[in-house]
N, C-alpha and C positions, 0 to 999 in steps of 0.2 A: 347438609340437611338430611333428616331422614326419608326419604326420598333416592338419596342417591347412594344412603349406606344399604337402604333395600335391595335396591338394583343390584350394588358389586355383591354382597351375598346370595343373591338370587342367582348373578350368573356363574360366581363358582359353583354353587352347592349344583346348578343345571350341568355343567360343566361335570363335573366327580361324579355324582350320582347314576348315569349310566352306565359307567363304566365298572363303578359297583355293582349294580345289576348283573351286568354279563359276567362277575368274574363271581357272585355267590355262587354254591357250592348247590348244586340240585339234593332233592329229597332222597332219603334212604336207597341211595344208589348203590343197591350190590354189587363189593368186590372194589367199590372206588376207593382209593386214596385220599384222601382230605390233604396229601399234600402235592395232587396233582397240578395244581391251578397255581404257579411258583407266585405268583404279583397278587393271589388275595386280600382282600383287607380283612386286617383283620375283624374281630365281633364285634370290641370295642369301638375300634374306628367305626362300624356299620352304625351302632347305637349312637354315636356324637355326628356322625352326617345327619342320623335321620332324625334327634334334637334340633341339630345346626337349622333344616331343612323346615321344620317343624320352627321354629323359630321365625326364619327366617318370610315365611307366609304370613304368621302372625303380625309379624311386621307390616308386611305389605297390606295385609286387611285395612291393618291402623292405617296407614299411608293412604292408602287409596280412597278412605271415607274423607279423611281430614284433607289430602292434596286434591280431590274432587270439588269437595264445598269450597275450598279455596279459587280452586280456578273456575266455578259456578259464580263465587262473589266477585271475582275479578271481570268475568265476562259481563255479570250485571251493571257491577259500576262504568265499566267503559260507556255504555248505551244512558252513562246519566250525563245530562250539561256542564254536569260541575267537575268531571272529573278532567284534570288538565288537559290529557291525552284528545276527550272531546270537545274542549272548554276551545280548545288550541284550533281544532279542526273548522270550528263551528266560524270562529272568529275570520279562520282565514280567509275561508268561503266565500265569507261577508266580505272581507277584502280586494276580493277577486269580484266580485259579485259589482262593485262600486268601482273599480279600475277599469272593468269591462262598461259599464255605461261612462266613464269620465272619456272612454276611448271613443266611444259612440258617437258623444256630443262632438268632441273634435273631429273626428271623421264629417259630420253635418257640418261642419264651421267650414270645414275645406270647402266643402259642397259647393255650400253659399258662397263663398268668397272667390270661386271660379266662376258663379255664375253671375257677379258683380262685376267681377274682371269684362266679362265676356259682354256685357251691356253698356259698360262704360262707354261715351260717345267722343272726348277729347283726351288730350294728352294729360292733362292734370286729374282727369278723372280715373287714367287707367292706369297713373303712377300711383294713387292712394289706394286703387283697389289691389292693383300687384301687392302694395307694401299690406295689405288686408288679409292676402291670401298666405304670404309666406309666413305671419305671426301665425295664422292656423296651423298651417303645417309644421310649424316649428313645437305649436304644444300636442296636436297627434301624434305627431314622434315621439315626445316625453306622456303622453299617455299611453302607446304603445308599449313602450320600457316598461311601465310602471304596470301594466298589466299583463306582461310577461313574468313579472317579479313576483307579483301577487298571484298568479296562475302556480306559480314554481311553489310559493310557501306553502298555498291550498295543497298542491301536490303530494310534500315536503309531509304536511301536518296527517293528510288522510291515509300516505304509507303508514304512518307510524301509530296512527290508531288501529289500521286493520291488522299490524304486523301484531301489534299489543292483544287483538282480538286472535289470532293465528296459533300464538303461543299458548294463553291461557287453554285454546281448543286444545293444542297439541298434547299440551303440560294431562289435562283432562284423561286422553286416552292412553299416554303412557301410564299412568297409574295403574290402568285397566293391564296393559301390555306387561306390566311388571308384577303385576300379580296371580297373572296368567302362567306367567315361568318359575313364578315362587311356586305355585300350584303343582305345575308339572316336574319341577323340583323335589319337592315332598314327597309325591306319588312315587316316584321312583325310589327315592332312598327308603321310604316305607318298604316296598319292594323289597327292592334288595335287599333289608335287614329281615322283611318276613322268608325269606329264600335261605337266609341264613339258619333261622330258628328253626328250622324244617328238621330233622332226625337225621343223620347221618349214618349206612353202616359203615362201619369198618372190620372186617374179617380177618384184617391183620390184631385186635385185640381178643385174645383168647383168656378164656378162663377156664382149666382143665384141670380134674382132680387125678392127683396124683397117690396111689397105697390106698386107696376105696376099695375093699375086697365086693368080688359079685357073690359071695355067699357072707351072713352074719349070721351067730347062735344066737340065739337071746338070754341074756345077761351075760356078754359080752360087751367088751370095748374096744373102739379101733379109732384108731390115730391115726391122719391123714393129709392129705396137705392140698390146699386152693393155688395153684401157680397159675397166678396175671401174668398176663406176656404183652408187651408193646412191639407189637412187631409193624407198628406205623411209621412215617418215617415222620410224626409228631409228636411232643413234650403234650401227655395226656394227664390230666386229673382223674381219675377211676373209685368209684366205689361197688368191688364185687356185690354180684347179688347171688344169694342161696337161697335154696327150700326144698326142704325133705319133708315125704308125705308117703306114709303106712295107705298101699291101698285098701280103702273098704273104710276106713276112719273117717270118722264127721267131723266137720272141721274145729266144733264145740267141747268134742272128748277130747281125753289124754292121751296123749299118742305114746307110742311103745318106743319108740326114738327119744330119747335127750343129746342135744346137741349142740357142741361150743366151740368157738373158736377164741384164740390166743390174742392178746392186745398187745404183749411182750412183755407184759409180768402180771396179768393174770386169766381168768378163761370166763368171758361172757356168753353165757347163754342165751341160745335164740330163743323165740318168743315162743314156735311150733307152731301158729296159725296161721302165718300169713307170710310169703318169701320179705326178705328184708336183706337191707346194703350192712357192711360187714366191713371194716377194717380199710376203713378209709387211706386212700392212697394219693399224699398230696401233689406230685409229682412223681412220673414217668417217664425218662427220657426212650427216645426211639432205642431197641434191642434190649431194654433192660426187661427183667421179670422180678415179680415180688412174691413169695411164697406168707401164706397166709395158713397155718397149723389150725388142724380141726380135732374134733372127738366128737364121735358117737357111742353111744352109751347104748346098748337094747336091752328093754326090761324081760325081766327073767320070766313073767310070764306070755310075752308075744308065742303066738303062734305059728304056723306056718304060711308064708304070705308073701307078695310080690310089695316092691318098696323102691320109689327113684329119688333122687336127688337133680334139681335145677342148676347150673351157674352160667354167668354170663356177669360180662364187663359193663357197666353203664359210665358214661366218662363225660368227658369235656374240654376241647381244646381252647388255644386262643382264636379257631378260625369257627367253631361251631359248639353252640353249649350244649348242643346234645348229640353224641356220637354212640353209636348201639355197636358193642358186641357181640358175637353170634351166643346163641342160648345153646348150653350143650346139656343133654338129655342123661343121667346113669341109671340102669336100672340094676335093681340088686334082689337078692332072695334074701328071705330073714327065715330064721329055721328054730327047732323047738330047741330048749335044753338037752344037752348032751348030743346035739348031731353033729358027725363028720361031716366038714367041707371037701375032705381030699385035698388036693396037690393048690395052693393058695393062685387064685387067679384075679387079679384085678377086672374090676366092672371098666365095661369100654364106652366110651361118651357116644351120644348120637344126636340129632338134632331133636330140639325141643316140640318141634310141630312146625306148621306151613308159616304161622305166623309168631316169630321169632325176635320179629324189630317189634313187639309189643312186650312190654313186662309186667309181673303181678304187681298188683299195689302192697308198698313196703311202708314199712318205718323209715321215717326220716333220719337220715345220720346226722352227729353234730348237735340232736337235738338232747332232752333229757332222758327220750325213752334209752338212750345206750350209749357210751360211751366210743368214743376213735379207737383208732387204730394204736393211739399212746394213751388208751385208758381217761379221755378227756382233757388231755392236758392241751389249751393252747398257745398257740404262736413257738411250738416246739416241733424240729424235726430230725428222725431216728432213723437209720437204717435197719431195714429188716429185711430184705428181698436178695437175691443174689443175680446178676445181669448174666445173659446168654455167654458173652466172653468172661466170667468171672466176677465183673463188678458188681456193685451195689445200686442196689435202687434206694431211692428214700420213700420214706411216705411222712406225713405230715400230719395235722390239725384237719376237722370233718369240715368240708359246708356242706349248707343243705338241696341236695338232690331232690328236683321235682318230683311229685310224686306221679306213680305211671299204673297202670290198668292190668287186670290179670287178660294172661291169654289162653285163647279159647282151649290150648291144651289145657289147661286148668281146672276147664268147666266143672266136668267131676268130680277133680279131686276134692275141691272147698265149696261148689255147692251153689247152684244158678244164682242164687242174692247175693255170691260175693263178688258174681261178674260186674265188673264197672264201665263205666264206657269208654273209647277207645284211645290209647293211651296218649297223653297228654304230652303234648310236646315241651321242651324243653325251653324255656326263653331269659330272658335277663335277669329271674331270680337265681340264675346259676351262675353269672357272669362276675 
């Protein structure tokens, strides 16, 4: 019955669902692993508990209104004459009821029939009363039996109405008791699945620009390269984020920057207003790195002026769909036409600001605003990355990354109306 399909999923899902609890992965823990916890479940698995779980309540809601009214109308019927159970009881009663006065009467006959004896004055009179007294005693004994019998079915009849009464009560309250653990079932796996959605960093994924000079001329261009690093000891889904920003520029004008990165046969340009995800990266095995090919462009009439460049990993494992890499800071001089840089020195990366595990709001990847990392093609995958010991990384086909909030390093640069609120965590539309 449904009833007892509730129960056994109620007590796995009570069962499993703790123990997912304790083993989700805490909120933007600095420096953690995401593959410390060896026996996590995975996201998926968290998201089918907490359906299962979810299910499995709904269930019990159903059950417990429908097996309630049931054993409501079971408890009522018992208390009617007609129902066998009392029909049975009522009779027997009565049976007893009339066995116990047939005992009565013969217990009196004895009485009399002693005290007949006891008066009789000759021999013929106290042979007839003897033979008077022992026909009594002979049907007191068989009314005795007979109201022992009837005592025992009375008995017989009214266990088995109370026991019928017992049950329905009982049947009543487990319903309650099973939807109580369905309840506390749900709560937890809810739980644990929200413990999971939480942000994760991981500082073992690095996104660091490599051939970024710290000095540019204007109308100059430099070629340079975005190197993702998985240095987790997880198979990461990753989509770089950039943004480069002319200080002093309003987020509305045209910036003295034009800047593109490479898909692998051709060069998409960013947007310039707003950081945005770049060369989607479908797979990341642990030690591998994917170099992502950039160009900066500076227009020939920028001026002299300070200018940084944002990057940082945004990703997703199988154990959490939202894992942060750290946000690294370049800052760079842009200089007029015709000016010596001197001896070429790369721009040094630094951290982005205090709050890092927050990202500007981008462009969706995968969607139509820009093409993957293979120029929109999907359900294809390309190597383009080269792994720490030599290998290759792949990357693959875009999904679409949450979108996330600028941070407060930012304020400045694009302008108090582009601050959004606080970034948006990650959950099963990444999954």
């Amino acid at each position: 019955m449904r009833f007892s399909r509730t129960l056994a999923v109620a007590a796995a899902v009570a069962v499993t669902a703790p123990v997912t609890l304790l083993t989700a992965a805490p909120a933007l823990a600095a420096g953690t692993s995401a593959g410390q916890v060896q026996q996590q479940p995975t996201y998926a698995e968290l998201v089918k508990a907490a359906a299962d779980a979810k299910k499995a309540y709904e269930e019990a809601v159903i059950a417990k209104k429908e097996g309630q009214e049931k054993a409501k109308a079971t408890l009522k019927a018992l208390e009617s004459d007609t129902h066998p159970l009392r029909a049975a009881t009522i009779a027997a009663d009565k049976a007893a009821k009339e066995a116990a006065e047939v005992t009565e009467a013969a217990e009196k006959a004895v009485t009399d029939a002693e005290a007949e004896l006891e008066a009789a004055q000759d021999d013929a009179g106290k042979a007839e009363a003897q033979k008077a007294l022992e026909a009594a005693q002979e049907e007191l004994a068989k009314a005795v039996t007979a109201q022992q019998e009837a005592d025992a079915e009375a008995e017989k009849a009214g266990t088995a109405l109370s026991n019928a009464r017992v049950a329905a009560a009982r049947e009543h309250s487990m319903f309650q008791v099973a939807l109580d653990e369905a309840e506390k079932a749900k709560k937890a796996a809810e739980e644990a699945l929200a413990a999971a959605k939480k942000c994760v960093r991981e500082n073992g994924l690095t996104s660091l620009a490599v051939g970024l000079p710290s000095k540019v001329v204007a109308g100059t261009t430099v070629d340079f390269t975005l190197r993702v690093t998985n240095g987790t000891d997880r198979t990461l889904t990753v989509d770089p984020l950039v943004f480069f920003h002319v200080e002093g520029e309003r987020r509305d004008a045209k910036s003295a920057l034009e800047v593109k990165w490479s898909d692998g046969s051709d060069w998409q340009t960013l947007n310039g207003d707003e950081p945005e995800h770049i060369a989607h990266i479908d797979s990341i095995e642990p030690g591998e790195r994917n170099d992502v090919k950039l160009r900066m462009k500076v227009g020939s009439v920028a001026e002299a002026t300070d200018a940084f460049a944002l990057f940082a990993g945004d990703a997703r494992s199988a154990y959490n769909p939202c894992v942060l890499g750290p946000m690294k800071r370049y800052d760079f001089k842009l200089l007029p036409v015709g000016s010596e840089t001197g001896p070429a020195e790369e721009a040094e990366p630094g951290p982005a600001g205090e709050n890092d595990d927050k990202r500007p709001e981008t462009t969706k990847p995968g969607t139509d605003k820009g093409p993957s990392a293979q120029g929109g093609v999907t359900a294809q995958t390309v190597t383009t990355g080269t792994r720490v010991d030599g290998s290759l990384a792949k990357t693959g086909t875009s999904s679409a990354m949450a979108p996330l909030a600028l941070t407060s390093a930012l304020t400045a640069a694009l302008g108090a109306g582009a601050v959004l609120a606080a970034r948006r965590r990650r959950t099963t539309d990444n999954a």
